[in-house]
C-alpha positions in Angstrom: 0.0 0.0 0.0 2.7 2.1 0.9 4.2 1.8 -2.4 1.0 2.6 -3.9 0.9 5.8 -2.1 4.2 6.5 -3.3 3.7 6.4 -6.5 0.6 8.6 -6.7 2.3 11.2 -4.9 5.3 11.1 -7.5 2.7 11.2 -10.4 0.7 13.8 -8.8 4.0 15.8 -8.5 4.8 15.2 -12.1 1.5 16.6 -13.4 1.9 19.8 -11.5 5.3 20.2 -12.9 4.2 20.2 -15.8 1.2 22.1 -15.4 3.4 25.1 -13.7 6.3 24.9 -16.5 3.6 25.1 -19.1 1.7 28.0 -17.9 5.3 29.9 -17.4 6.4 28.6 -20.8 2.8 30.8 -22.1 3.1 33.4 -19.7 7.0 33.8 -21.3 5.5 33.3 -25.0 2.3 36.4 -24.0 5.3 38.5 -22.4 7.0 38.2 -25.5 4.3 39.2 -27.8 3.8 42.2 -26.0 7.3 43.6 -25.8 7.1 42.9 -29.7 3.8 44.5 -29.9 4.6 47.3 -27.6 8.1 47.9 -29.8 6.0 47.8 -32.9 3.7 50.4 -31.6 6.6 52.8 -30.3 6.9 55.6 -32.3 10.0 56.1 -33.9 11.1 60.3 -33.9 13.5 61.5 -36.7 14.3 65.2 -37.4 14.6 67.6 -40.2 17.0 70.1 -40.7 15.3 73.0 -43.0 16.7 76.3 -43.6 14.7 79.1 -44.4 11.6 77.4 -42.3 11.1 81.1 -40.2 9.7 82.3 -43.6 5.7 81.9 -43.6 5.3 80.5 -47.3 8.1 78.1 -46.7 6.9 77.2 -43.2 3.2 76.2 -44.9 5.0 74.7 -48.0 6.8 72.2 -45.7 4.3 71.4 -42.8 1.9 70.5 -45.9 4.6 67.2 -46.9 5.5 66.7 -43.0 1.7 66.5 -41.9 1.0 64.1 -44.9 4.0 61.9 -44.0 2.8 61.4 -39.9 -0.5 61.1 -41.3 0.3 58.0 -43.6 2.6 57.1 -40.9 1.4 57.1 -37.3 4.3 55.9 -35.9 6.6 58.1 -37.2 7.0 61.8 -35.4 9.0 64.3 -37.4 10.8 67.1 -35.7 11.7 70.1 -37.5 15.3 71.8 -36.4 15.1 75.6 -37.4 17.7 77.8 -39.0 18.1 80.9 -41.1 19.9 80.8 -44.3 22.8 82.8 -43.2 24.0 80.8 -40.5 22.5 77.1 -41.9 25.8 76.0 -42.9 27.3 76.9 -39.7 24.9 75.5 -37.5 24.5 71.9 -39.6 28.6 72.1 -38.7 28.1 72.2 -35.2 25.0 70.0 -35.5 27.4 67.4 -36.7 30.4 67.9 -34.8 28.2 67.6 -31.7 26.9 64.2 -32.9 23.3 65.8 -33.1 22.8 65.6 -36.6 19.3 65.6 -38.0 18.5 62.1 -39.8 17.1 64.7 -43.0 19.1 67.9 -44.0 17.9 70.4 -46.6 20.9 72.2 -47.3 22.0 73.9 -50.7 23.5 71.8 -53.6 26.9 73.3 -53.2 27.8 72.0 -49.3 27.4 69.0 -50.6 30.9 67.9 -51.3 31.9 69.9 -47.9 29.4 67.0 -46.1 30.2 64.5 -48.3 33.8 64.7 -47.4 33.4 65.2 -43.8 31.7 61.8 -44.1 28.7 63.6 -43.1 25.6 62.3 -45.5 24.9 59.0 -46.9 25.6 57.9 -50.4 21.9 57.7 -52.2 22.6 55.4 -55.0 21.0 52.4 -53.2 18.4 53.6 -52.9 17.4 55.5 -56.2 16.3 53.5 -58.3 15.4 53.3 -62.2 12.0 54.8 -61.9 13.1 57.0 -59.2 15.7 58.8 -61.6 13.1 58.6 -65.1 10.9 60.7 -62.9 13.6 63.6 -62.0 15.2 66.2 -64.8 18.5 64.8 -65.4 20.5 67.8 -65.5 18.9 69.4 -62.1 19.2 66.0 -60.3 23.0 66.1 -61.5 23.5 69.0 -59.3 23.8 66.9 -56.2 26.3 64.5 -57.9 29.5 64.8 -56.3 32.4 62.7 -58.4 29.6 60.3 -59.4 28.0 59.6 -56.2 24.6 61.1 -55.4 24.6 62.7 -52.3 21.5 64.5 -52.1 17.8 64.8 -54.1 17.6 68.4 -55.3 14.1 69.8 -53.8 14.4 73.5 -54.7 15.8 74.4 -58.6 16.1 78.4 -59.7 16.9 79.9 -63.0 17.6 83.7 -63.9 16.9 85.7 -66.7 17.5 89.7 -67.3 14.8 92.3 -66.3 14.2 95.7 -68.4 12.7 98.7 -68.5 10.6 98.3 -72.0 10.2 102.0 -71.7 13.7 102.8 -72.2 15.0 99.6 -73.4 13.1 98.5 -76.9 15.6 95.3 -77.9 16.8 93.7 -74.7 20.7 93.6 -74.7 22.2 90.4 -76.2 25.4 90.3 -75.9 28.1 91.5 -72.8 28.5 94.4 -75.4 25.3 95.0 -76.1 24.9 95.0 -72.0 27.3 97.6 -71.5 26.3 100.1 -74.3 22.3 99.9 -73.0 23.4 100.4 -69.6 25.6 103.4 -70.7 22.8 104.8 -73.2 20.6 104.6 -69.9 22.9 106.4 -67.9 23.4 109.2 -70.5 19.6 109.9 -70.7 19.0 109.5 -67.6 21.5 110.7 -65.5 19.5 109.6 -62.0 19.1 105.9 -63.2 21.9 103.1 -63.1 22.0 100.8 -66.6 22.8 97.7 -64.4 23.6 96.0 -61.5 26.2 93.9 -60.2 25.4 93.0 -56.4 28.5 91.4 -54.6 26.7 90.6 -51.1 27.6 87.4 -49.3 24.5 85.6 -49.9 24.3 85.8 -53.5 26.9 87.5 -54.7 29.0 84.1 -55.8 25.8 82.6 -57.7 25.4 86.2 -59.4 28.8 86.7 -60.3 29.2 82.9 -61.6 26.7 83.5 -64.2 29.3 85.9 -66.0 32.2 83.3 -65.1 30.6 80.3 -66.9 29.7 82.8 -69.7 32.7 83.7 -70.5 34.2 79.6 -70.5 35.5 80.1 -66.6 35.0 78.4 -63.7 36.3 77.5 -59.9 38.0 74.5 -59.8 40.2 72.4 -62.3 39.1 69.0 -63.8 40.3 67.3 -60.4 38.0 69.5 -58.4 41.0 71.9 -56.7 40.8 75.1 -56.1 41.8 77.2 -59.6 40.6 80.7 -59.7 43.4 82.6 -61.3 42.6 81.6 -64.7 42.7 83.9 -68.1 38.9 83.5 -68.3 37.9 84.5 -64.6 40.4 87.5 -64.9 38.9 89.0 -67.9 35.4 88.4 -66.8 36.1 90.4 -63.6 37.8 93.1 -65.9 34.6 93.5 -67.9 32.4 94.0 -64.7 34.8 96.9 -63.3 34.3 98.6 -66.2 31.0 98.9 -64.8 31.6 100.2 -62.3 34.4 102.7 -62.9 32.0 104.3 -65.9 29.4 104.6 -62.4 26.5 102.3 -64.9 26.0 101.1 -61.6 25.3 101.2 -58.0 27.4 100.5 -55.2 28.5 96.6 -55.9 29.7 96.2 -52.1 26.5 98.0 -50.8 24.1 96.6 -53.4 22.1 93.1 -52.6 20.2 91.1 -54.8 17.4 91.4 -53.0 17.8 95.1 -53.1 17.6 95.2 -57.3 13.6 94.9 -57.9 12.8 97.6 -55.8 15.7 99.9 -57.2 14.0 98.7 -60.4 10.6 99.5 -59.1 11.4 103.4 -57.7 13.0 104.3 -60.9 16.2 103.9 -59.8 17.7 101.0 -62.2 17.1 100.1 -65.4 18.2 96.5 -65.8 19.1 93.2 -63.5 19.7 89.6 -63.5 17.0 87.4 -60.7 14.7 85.3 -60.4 10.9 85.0 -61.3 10.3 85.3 -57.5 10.8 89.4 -58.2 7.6 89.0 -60.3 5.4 90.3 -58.0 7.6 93.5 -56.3 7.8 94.8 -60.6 4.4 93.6 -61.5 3.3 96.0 -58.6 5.2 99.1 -60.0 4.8 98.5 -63.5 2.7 101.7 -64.1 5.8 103.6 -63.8 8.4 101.0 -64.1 7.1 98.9 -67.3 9.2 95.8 -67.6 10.3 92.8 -69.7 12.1 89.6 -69.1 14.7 88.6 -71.5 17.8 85.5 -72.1 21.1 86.7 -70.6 23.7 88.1 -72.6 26.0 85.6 -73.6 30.0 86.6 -73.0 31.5 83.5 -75.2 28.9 81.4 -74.8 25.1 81.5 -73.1 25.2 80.5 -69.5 23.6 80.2 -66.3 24.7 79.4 -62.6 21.9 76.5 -61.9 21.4 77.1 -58.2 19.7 74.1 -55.8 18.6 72.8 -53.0 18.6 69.1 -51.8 17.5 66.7 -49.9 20.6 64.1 -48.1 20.5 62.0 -45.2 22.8 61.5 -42.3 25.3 59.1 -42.1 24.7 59.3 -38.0 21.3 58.4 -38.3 19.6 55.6 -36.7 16.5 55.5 -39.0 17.8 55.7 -42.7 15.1 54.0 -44.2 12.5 56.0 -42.7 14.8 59.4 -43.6 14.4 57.8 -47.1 10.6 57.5 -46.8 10.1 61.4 -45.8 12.4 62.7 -48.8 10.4 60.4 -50.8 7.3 61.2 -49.9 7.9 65.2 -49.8 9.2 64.8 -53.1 5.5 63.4 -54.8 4.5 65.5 -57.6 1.3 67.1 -55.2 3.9 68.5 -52.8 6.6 69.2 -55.4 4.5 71.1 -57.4 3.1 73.1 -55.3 6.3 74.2 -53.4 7.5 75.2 -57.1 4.5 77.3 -58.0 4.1 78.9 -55.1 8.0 80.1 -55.3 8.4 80.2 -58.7 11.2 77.1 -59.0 11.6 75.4 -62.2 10.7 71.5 -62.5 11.9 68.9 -60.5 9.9 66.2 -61.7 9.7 65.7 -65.1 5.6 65.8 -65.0 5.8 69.2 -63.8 7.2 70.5 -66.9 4.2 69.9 -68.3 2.1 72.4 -66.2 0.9 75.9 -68.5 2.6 77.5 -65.9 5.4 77.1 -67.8 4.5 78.8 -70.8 3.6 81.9 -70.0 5.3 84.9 -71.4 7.0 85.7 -68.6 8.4 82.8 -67.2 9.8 81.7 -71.4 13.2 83.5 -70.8 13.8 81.6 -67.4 12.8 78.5 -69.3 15.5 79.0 -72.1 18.1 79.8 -69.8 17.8 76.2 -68.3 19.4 73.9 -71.0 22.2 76.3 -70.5 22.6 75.7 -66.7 26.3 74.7 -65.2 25.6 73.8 -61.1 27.2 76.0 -58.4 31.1 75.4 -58.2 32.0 72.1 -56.1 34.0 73.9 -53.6 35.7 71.7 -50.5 34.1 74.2 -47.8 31.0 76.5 -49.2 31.5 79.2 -46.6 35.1 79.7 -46.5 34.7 79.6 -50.7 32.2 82.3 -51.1 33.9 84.9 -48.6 37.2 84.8 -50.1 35.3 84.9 -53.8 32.7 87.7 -53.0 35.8 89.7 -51.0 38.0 89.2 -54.2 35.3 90.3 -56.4 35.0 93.4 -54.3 38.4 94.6 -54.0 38.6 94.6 -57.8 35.4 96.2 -58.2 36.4 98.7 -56.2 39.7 99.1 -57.6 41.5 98.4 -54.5 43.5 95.7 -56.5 43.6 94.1 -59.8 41.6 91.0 -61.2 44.8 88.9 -61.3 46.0 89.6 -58.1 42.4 89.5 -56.1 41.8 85.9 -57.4 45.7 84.7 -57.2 45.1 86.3 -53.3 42.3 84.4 -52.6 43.5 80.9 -54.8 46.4 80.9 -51.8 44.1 81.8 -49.1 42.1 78.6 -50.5 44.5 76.2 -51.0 46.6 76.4 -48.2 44.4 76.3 -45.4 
């Protein structure tokens, strides 16, 4: 009996072993699914760096893709990280060298080989694919091509074209000849006005002054992408522009900004400048005393135009690359696209945009033109450091302080030996 007893007990023992080691083995297999529940739920934050994102239109331009993201994508939170234009690349440098890097930067096309150096932004050529490029203008999507990698995904694409009094001006100047005689012919009839403008401020002097350099067969670097600004071609196009100045055709080149131009242009003050269609509105509203035009620019050697963009990149510090990917590919859809482009008055992106009757209209034909002419913004080590010594060099010879060939040998050495 005793034995009988003992056995049941055992069995008995056995069963609730089991029982016990089965419930913990479901307990351990619910506890599981929850923390992979709970981490699939989790929302996942990544940033954006945007310059420019103070402005209003910009601001509504950008929440408008953001929102859209989050919406289609609940478990994604985007942060935006602020900056003004004039400090952007500063503050991205400090961004970085503090490890605090956004996972998406909007910076201009021309830091990218500064970044890309720096090890700063991913390479984008695994993702892009096919489709993704059939859909883009090649040429524009080119700008962010550093050495044949694709750092960044233009967002933002600009093109210039010469304004004119069609008053005073009947034939819009076609040549850099034709240029200066108008803007003297101006000047002689009315002594008050300036022919022309040739603004040399930091923040847009370099694109300004580069649409002469490409015109005239010049440019920044050499075919290895060093420093080179001493050249024949770059000398003599900064010899044509003092004459400019030293016949007085112009205002002040140090004082003068290219934002400053349209409403020179609109008080009366100016006859002709190089910009953007975003001045549209400022001469459209003083076009009872200011009638204007919009013409090609005058070609030096050749027809040319500094293309000027913006792009997309991602961090190479970022933990969520893939979802960085996502947000630059979903701000870039043609709704959001196209609408950030009209509202500014950029040029296409997408290929389907070209299509919009935007783009023929009178007024916008010249800017249009001018594209197939583009070259990109030079591919300069550091931005910053490029465009103060440029601008500065362009300045003393405008001035007269120094001469052409000594300004840009001056600020080659500064360049190349820091």
């Amino acid at each position: 009996m005793k034995r009988k007893h003992k056995g049941f007990r055992m069995l008995s023992f056995l069963v609730i072993a089991t029982l016990v080691t089965g419930l913990l083995a479901s307990c351990s297999s619910t506890n599981k699914k929850e923390e992979k529940q709970q981490a699939t739920n989790e929302k996942k934050t990544i940033k954006i760096f945007i310059p420019g994102y103070e402005d209003e239109l910009f601001k509504g331009l950008y929440d408008s893709g953001i929102n859209g993201f989050k919406k289609e994508n609940p478990n994604v939170d985007v942060q935006v990280v602020p900056a003004g234009w004039e400090e952007a690349n500063s503050k991205l440098i400090s961004l970085i060298q503090a490890n605090e890097s956004p996972d998406v930067i909007i910076t201009g096309s021309r830091s990218l080989r500064q970044f890309a150096e720096l090890g700063a932004i991913e390479k984008l050529d695994n993702y892009i694919t096919e489709d993704f490029k059939k859909e883009r203008v090649e040429n524009v999507l080119k700008t962010a091509n550093i050495k044949g990698v694709q750092y960044g995904i233009p967002l933002a694409f600009s093109s210039r074209a010469l304004y004119y009094r069609t008053d005073l001006i009947k034939t819009p100047p076609k040549t850099w000849d034709e240029l200066y005689s108008t803007a003297e012919k101006v000047k002689k009839e009315k002594s008050d006005m300036y022919g022309f403008a040739v603004p040399t401020d930091m923040a847009s002097g370099t694109d300004e002054i580069f649409n002469f350099i490409y015109q005239n067969g010049g440019s920044a670097t050499d075919k290895d992408g060093n420093i080179k600004l001493a050249t024949t071609e770059n000398i003599k196009t900064l010899e044509f522009l003092k004459k400019f100045n030293d016949a007085k055709l112009i205002p002040d080149p140090v004082a003068t900004k290219r934002s400053d131009q349209a409403q020179m242009f609109q008080n009366g003050k100016l006859a002709m400048f190089i910009s953007g269609p975003w001045e549209k509105k400022k001469v459209e509203a003083g076009k009872e005393k200011a009638p204007y035009g919009v013409a090609v620019l005058p070609a030096g050697a050749s027809k040319a135009e500094t293309l000027v963009t913006d792009s997309f990149s991602i961090s190479s510090a970022s933990k969520n690359k893939d979802i960085a990917w996502k947000l630059i590919n979903y701000m870039g859809k043609f709704e959001y696209q196209n609408a950030y482009d009209e509202a500014i008055g950029f040029f296409p992106i997408l290929k389907a945009e070209e299509k919009e009757e935007r783009y023929n209209n009178e007024f916008l034909k010249p800017f249009k033109e001018m594209i197939q002419y583009g070259i990109g913004e030079p591919q300069v080590p550091v931005w910053d450091t490029f465009n103060k010594e440029f601008v500065t060099a362009v300045q003393k010879v405008m001035t007269g302080k120094t001469g052409a060939k000594e300004a840009l040998e001056s600020a080659e050495k500064e360049l190349t030996t820091k």
